[in-house]
C-alpha positions, 0 to 999 in steps of 0.5 A: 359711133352707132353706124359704124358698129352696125355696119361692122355686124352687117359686114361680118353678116355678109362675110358669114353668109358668103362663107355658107355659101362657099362650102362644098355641099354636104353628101347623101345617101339614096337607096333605090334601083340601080339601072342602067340609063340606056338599057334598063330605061331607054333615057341614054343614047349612053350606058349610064348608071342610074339610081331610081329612088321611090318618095311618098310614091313618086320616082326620082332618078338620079343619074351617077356622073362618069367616073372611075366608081361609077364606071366600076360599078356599071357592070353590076345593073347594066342588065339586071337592075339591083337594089344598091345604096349610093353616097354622093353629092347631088346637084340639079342639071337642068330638068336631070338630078345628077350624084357624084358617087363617092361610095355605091355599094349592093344592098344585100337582101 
């Protein structure tokens, strides 16, 4: 009777576990330099917009995945980098960190 209750705990472990998993992952918020990859950064073959986040003094860039908000967006730090809030979902791709921007916004100074 023991083993069948703890192979009922492992087994809810296992469906818990794999419930975490499952879940979409949670949104961030960067705030750094909003560039653009290919004419601020020469990184792109591609206009892209990008936002370069400074951490304990190193840089992290993070590439904005093509969408209608981002695309919107682009206009804004194609030829002049402005400092701009980005909220998202990040996620590694390959040696790139990419964000699928759900809100991109100025910060106003």
């Amino acid at each position: 009777m023991k083993h069948k209750s703890l192979l009922g705990f492992i087994a809810l472990g296992l469906v818990g576990t794999s419930l975490v998993w499952a879940a979409d992952p949670a949104p961030v918020t960067l705030v750094g330099k909003g560039e653009c990859a290919k004419c601020a950064l020469g990184k792109s073959d591609t206009c892209q917009n990008v936002v370069v986040v400074t951490k304990d003094g190193k840089e992290q860039i993070y590439y904005l995945t093509q969408n209608p908000l981002s695309e919107k967006f682009h206009d804004n730090v194609c030829t002049e980098p402005q400092e701009i809030k980005v909220v998202g979902v990040v996620k590694d791709n390959g040696d790139k960190k990419e964000i699928t921007a759900t809100s991109i916004e100025l910060v106003k100074k």
